[in-house]
C-alpha positions as CSV (number, residue, x, y, z in Angstrom):
1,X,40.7,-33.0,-53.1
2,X,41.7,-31.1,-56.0
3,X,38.8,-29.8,-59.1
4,X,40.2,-29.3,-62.5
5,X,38.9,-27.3,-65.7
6,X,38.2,-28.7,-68.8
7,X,42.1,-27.9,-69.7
8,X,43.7,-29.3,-66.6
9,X,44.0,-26.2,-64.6
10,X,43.4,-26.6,-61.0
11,X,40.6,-24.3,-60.0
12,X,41.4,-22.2,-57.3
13,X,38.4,-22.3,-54.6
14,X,38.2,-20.0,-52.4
15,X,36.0,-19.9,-49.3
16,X,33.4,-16.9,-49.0
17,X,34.1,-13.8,-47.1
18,X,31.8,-13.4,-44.0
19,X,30.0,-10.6,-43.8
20,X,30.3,-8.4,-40.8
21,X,27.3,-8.7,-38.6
22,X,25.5,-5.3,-38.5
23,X,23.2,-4.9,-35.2
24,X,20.2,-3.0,-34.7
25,X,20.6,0.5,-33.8
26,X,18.7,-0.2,-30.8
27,X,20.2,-2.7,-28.6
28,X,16.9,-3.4,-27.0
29,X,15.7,-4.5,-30.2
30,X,18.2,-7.3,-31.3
31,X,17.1,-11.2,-30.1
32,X,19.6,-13.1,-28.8
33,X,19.9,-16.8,-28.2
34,X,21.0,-16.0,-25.0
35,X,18.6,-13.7,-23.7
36,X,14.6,-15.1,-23.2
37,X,11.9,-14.0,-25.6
38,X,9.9,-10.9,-24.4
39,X,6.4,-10.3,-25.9
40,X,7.3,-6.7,-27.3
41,X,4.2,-6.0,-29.3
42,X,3.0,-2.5,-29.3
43,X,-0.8,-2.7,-29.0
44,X,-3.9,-1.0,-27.3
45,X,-4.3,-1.8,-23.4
46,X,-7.5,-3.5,-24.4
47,X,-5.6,-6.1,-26.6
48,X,-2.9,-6.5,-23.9
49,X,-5.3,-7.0,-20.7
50,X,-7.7,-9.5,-21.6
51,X,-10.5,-10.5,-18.9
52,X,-8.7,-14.1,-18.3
53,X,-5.6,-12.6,-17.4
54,X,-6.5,-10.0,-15.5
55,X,-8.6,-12.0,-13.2
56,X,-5.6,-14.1,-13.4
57,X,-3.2,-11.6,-12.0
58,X,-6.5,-10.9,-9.7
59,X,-6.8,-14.5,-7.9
60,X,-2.8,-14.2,-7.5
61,X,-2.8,-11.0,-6.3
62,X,-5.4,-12.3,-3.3
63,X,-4.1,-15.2,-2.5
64,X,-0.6,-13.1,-1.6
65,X,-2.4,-10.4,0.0
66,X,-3.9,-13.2,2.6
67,X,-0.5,-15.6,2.8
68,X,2.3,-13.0,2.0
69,X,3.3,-10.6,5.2
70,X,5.2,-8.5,2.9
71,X,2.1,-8.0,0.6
72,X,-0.2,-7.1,3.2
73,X,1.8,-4.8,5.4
74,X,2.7,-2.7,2.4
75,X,-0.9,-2.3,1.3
76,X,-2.2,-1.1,4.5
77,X,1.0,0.8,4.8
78,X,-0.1,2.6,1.6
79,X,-4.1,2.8,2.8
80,X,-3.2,3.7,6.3
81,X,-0.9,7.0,5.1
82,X,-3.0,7.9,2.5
83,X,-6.4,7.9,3.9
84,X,-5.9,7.5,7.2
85,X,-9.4,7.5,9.1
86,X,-10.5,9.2,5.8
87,X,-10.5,12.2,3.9
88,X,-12.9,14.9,4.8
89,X,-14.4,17.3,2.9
90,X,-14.0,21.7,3.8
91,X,-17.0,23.5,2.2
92,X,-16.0,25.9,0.1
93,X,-19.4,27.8,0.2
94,X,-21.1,30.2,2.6
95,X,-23.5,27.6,3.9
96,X,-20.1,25.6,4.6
97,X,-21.2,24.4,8.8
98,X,-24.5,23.2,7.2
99,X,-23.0,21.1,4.4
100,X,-20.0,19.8,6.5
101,X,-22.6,18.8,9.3
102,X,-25.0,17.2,6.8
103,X,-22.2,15.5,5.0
104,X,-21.1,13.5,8.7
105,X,-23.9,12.6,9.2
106,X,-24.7,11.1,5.3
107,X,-21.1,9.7,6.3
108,X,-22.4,7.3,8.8
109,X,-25.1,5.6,6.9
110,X,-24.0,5.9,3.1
111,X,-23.1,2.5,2.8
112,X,-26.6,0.2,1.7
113,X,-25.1,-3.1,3.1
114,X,-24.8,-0.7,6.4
115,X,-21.2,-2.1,6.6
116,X,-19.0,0.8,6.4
117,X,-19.1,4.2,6.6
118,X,-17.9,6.6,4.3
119,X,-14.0,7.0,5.7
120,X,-14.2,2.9,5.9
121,X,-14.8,2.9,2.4
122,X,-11.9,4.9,1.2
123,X,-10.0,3.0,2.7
124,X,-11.7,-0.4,1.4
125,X,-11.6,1.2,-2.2
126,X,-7.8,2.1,-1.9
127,X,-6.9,-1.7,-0.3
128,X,-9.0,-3.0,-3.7
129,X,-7.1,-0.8,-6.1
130,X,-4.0,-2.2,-4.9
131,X,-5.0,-5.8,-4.5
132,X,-7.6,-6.6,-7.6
133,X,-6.5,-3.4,-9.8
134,X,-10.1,-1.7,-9.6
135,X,-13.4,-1.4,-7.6
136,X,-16.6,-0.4,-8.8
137,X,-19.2,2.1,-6.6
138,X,-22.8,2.2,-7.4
139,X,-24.8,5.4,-6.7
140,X,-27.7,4.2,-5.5
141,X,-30.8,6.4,-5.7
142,X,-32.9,8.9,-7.7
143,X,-35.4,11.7,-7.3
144,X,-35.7,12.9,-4.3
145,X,-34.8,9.9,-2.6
146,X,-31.9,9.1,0.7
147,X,-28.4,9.0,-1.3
148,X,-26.5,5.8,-0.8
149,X,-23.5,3.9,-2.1
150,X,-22.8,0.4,-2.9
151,X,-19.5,-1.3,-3.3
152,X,-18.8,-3.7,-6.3
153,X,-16.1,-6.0,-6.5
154,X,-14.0,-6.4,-9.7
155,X,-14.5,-10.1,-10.0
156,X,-18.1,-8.8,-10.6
157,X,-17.6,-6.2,-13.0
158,X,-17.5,-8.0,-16.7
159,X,-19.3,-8.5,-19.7
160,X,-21.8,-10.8,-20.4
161,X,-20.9,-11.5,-24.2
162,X,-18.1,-9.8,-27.0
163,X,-19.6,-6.6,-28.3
164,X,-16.8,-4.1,-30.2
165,X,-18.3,-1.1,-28.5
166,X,-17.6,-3.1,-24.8
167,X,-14.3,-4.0,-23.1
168,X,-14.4,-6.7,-20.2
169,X,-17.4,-4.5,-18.5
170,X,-17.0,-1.3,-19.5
171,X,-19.3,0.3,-22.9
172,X,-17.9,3.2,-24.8
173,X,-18.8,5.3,-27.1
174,X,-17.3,6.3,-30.3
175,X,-15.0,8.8,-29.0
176,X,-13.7,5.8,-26.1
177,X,-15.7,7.1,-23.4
178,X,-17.5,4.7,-20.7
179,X,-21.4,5.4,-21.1
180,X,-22.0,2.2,-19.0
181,X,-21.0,-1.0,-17.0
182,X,-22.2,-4.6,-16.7
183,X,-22.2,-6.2,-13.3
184,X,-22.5,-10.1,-12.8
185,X,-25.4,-10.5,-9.9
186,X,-25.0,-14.7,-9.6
187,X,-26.2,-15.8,-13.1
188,X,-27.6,-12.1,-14.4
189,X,-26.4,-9.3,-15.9
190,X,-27.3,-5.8,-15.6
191,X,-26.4,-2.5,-17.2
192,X,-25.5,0.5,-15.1
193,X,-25.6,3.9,-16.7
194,X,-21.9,5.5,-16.3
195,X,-23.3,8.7,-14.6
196,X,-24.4,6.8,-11.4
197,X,-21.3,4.2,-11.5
198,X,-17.9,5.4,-10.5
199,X,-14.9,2.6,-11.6
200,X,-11.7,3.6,-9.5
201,X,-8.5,2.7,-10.5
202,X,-4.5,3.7,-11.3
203,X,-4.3,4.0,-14.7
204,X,-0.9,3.9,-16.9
205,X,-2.2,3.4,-20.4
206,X,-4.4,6.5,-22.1
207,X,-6.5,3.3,-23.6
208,X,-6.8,1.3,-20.6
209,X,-10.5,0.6,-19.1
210,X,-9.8,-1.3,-16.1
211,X,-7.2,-1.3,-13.7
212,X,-4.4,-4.0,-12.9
213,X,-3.3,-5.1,-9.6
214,X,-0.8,-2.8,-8.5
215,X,1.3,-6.1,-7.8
216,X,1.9,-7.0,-11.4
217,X,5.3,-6.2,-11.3
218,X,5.9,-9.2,-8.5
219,X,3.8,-11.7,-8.6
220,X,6.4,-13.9,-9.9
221,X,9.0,-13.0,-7.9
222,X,6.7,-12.8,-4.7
223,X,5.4,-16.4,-5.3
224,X,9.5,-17.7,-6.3
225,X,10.5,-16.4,-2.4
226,X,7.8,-18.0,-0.7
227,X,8.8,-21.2,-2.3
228,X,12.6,-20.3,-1.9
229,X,11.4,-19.0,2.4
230,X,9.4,-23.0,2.3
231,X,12.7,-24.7,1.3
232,X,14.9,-22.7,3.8
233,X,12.9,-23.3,6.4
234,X,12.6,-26.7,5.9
235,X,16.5,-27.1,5.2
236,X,17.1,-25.1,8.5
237,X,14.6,-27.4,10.3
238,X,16.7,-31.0,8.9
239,X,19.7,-29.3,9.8
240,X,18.7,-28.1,13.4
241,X,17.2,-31.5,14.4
242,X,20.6,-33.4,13.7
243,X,22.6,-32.8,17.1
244,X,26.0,-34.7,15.9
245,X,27.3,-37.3,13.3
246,X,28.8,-40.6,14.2
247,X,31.8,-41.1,11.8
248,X,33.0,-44.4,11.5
249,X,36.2,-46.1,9.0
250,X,34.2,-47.7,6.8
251,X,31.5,-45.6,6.8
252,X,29.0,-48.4,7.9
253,X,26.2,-47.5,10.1
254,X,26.8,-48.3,13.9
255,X,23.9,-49.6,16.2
256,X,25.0,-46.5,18.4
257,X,25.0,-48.6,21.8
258,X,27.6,-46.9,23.4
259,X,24.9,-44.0,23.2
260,X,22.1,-45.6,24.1
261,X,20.8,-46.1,27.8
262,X,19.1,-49.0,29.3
263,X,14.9,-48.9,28.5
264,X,15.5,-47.0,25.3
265,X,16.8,-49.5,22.8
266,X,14.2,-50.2,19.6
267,X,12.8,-52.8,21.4
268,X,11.2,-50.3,23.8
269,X,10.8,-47.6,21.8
270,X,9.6,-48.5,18.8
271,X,11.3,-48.6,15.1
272,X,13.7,-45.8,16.0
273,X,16.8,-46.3,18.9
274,X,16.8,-42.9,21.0
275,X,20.2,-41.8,21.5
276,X,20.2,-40.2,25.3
277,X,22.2,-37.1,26.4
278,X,23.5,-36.4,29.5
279,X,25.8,-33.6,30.9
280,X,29.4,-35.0,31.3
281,X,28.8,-38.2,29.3
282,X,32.0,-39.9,28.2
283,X,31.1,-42.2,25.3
284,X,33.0,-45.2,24.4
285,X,34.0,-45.5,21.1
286,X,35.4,-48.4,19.2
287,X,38.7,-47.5,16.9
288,X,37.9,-45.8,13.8
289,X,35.0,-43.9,15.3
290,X,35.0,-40.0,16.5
291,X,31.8,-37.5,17.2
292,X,31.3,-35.0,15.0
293,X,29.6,-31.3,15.7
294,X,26.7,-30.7,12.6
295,X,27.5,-27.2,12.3
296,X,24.8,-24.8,10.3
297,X,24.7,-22.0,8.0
298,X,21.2,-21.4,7.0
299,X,19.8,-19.1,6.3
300,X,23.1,-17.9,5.0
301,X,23.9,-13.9,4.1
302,X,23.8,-14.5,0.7
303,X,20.2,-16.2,0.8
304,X,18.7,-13.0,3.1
305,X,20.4,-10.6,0.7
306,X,18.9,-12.4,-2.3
307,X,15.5,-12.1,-0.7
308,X,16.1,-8.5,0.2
309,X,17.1,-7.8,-3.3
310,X,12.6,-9.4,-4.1
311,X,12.0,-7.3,-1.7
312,X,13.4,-4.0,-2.7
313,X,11.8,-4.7,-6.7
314,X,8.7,-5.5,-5.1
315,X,8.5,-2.1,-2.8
316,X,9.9,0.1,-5.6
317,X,7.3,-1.2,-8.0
318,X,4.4,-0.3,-5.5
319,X,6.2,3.5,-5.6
320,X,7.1,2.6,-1.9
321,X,11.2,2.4,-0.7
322,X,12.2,-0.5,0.8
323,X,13.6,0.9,3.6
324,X,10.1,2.4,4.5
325,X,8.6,-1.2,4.0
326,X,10.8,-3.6,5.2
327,X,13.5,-2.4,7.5
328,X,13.7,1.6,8.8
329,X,17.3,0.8,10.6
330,X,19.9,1.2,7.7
331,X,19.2,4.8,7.2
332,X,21.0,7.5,8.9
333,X,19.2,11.4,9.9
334,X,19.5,12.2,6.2
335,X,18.3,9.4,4.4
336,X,15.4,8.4,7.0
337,X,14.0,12.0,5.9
338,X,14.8,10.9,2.1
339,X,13.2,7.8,2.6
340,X,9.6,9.7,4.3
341,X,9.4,12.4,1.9
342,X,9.7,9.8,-1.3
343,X,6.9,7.9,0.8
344,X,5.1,10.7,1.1
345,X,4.8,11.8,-2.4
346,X,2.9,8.2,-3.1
347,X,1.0,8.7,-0.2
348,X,-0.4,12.5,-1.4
349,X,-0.8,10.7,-5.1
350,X,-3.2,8.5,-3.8
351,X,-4.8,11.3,-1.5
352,X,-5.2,13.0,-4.9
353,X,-6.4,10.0,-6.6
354,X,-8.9,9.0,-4.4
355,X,-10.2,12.8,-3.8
356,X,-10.9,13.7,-7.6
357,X,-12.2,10.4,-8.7
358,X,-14.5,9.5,-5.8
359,X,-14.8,12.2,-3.0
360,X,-15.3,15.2,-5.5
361,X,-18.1,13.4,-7.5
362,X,-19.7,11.3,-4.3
363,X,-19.6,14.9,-2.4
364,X,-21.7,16.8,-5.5
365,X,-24.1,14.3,-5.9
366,X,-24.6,14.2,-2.3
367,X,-25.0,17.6,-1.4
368,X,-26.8,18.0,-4.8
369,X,-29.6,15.7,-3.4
370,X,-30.2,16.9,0.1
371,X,-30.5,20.5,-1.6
372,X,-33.5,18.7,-3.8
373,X,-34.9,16.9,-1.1
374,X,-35.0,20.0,0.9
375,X,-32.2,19.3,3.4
376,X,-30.0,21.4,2.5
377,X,-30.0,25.4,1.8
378,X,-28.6,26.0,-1.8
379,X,-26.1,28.7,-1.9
380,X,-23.1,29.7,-4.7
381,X,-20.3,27.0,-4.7
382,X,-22.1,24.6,-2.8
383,X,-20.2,21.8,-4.5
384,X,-17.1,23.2,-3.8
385,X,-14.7,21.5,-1.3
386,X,-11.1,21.2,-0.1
387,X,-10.6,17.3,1.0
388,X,-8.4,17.2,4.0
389,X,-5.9,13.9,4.2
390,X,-4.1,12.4,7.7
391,X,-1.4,14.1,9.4
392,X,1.8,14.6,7.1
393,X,4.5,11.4,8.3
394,X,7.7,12.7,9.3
395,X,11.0,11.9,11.4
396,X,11.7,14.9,12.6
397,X,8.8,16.6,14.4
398,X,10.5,19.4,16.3
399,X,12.7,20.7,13.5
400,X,9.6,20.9,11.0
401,X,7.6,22.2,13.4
402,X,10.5,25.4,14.3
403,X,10.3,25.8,11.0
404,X,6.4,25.8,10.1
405,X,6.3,28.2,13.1
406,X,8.7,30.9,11.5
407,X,7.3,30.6,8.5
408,X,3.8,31.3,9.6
409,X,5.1,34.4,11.8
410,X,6.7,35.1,8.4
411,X,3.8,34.9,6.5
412,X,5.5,32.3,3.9
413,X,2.8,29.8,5.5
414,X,-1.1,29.8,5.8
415,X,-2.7,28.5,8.9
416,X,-4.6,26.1,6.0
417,X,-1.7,24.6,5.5
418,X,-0.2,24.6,8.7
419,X,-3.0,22.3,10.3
420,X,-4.0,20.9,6.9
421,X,-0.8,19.1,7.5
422,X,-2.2,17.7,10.9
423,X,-5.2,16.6,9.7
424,X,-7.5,19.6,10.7
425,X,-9.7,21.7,9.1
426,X,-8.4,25.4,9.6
427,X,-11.9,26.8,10.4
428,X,-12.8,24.2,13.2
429,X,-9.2,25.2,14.5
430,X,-10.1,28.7,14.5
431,X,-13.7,28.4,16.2
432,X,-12.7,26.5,18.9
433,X,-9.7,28.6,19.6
434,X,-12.8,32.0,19.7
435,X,-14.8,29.1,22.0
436,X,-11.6,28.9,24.8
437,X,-11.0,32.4,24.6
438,X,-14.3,33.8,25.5
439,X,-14.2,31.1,28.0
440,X,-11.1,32.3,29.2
441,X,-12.2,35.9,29.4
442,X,-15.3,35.3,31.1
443,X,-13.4,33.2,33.9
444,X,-10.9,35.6,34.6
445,X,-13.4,38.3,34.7
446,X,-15.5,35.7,37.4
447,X,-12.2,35.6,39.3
448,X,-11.0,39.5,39.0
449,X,-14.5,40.2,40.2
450,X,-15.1,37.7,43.2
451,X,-11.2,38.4,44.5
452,X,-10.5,42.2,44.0
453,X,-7.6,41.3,41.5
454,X,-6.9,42.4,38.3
455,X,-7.9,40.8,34.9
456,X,-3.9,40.3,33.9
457,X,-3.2,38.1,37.2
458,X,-6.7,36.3,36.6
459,X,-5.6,35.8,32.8
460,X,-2.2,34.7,34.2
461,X,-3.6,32.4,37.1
462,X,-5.8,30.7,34.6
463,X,-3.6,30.4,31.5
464,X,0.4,30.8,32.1
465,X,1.5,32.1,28.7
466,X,5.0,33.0,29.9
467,X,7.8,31.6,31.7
468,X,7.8,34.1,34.6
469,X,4.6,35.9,34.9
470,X,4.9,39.5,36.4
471,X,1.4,40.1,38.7
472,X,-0.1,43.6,39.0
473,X,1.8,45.3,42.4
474,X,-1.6,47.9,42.5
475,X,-3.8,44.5,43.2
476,X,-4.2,41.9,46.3
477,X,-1.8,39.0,45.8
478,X,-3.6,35.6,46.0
């Protein structure tokens, strides 16, 4: 179709140029039709964690930590290198035997439900950080009276009504610092001050109040391969429990008599004809027909390196390898002592975590109170103390410990940290070395005494501490 002007001139229409399409300069910030929709709004942590959805990721969390193998063993994992049978406190102080006695014994019964003691509940408050992002510990007491502690769940820990000053639990103050905490007791409320409440968690955000499940990352893709494991299994469970197929021309289904044995047709089993098997059976077939093997793939390579691959994002997210988690046999020498060492560092975060947030404070107060009630001597730096962790993981034990030992004879190494490594306390080491030397002394002097020998073959006879020991010729041989 042609358009004319008002003198007969054919107008010449021409179509618009496109325009060339300019992008953002960040990539990440285009939308795409064929790439989802991400939330990407920039807001405070308060905003972004609301109580619904963290209890949300909460009740998830739980149920996986209870159904999900993976889940569980990796949380443990994480307690059980971390904290080990506890961290325990060196005094730092001249009255350091008194304070490290009196703090044992506090140990035992500083729990007020008398459940755990105070190692059990590290390692209870690490599982909960993990599993429900956060756990609450009351310090229970005042005055002059016994110190205890009680735990508080973070299903517990909320607010009872919106107040701009309060966040899901936790008051603040104008400059964003927690003065106080509300905890749910069945239908009540009550207000604890901050100073004798203690809120542990892993923190990522500068404005963030309570803590997330450290399983946030994979919740989705944990709860996608349990359904994914469910329909395997019960694919690989149809296809093992068909033994052969019956093919016949048309297709048609055959009553199967040449396979079945006299006393097990439908009529005397039920709705269902058993089809017998017997070595060496020949069965007769009629034309057309022919026995085929069901043969099965599942769970096929592809499926278990699809499930490896949740695996792996779920580990890494956690600050765990997967080959520490999940399966220790693909790495060689070099990359086993990779694998430890980046385990390691996660492990001596937690140790760090858990020894400035709760041991340091739970040890003051502690100490602090037996020195009020009159348990306790006060002395200068009695709040000081070193926190000892579990012995350092490793693959290699005889090459790091050649190489600790020179560096100690080197003096590159302190006996601190050589044991601290082990899990002891430097000073105990020391004292009870003294203790079996002055045992060993007196001993030997019992035996050079009572035999007429000298106290180098008594020392020798009690205590070998070379390969060929050369005895005093002057002496009487035993």
């Amino acid at each position: 179709m042609e358009l004319y002007d008002q003198h007969g001139r054919v107008l010449d229409l021409q179509k618009p140029k496109k325009k060339a399409y300019l992008g953002n300069y960040y990539r990440g910030t285009e939308m795409s039709r064929y790439r989802s929709y991400s939330p990407h709004i920039a807001n405070d942590a308060a905003n972004n964690l609301t109580r619904s959805e963290r209890k949300s990721l909460m009740g998830h969390a739980r149920h996986l930590h209870s159904n999900n193998g993976l889940v569980r063993g990796s949380v443990a994992d994480l307690t059980r290198y971390s904290i080990g049978s506890g961290l325990r406190p060196q005094s730092l102080s001249e009255q350091a035997k008194e304070y490290e006695a009196y703090w044992q014994e506090w140990s035992k019964v500083c729990d007020t439900s008398n459940q755990f003691s105070f190692e059990q509940l590290q390692q209870v408050v690490s599982k909960r950080m993990d599993i429900d992002g956060d756990i609450g510990v009351i310090l229970v007491g005042s005055g002059s009276t016994f110190p205890q502690l009680q735990l508080v769940e973070s299903h517990r820990i909320e607010s009872e009504e919106y107040n701009r000053n309060e966040h899901d639990g936790v008051r603040v103050n104008a400059a964003g610092r927690p003065v106080a905490y509300e905890v749910k007791d069945g239908d009540a409320y009550r207000s604890i001050s901050a100073n004798n409440f203690v809120l542990l968690h892993d923190t990522d955000r500068v404005s963030q109040l309570r803590g997330m499940t450290a399983l946030v990352h994979a919740i989705a893709h944990l709860r996608d391969m349990d359904d994914l494991l469910d329909y395997e299994k019960i694919g690989t469970k149809t296809q093992s429990s068909i033994g052969l197929a019956i093919t016949t021309a048309g297709g048609l289904a055959d009553d199967g008599t040449a396979l079945i044995e006299e006393g097990y047709t439908s009529t005397d089993t039920g709705d269902i004809p058993w089809q017998s098997m017997e070595p060496g059976m020949i069965p007769r077939l009629k034309s057309g027909e022919s026995i085929e093997a069901f043969a099965g793939n599942r769970p096929s390579p592809t499926f278990v390196g699809f499930i490896e691959h949740l695996i792996r994002e779920t580990a890494v997210g956690l600050g765990l390898p997967m080959e520490f988690v999940w399966d220790t046999s693909k790495g060689t020498g070099a990359s086993s002592r990779f694998v430890l060492e980046k385990a390691q560092r996660r492990f001596e975060e937690r140790q760090a975590l858990i020894a400035n947030k709760l041991c340091n404070r739970i040890y003051t107060w502690v100490i602090a109170r037996g020195i009020k009630r009159g348990d306790l001597p006060s002395s200068d730096n009695w709040w000081k103390a070193r926190w000892m962790g579990p012995k350092k993981i490793t693959v290699d034990l005889g090459r790091e410990s050649k190489a600790n030992h020179d560096s100690l004879k080197l003096g590159l190494r302190t006996m601190a940290q050589d044991v601290g490594e082990l899990g002891y306390d430097w000073q105990e080491v020391r004292t009870q070395v003294e203790t079996e030397a002055v045992d060993l002394l007196e001993r030997a002097q019992k035996l050079s005494e009572q035999y007429d020998i000298s106290m180098q073959t008594a020392m020798h006879l009690l205590s070998q501490r070379t390969p060929n020991p050369i005895f005093d010729e002057s002496t009487t041989q035993p």
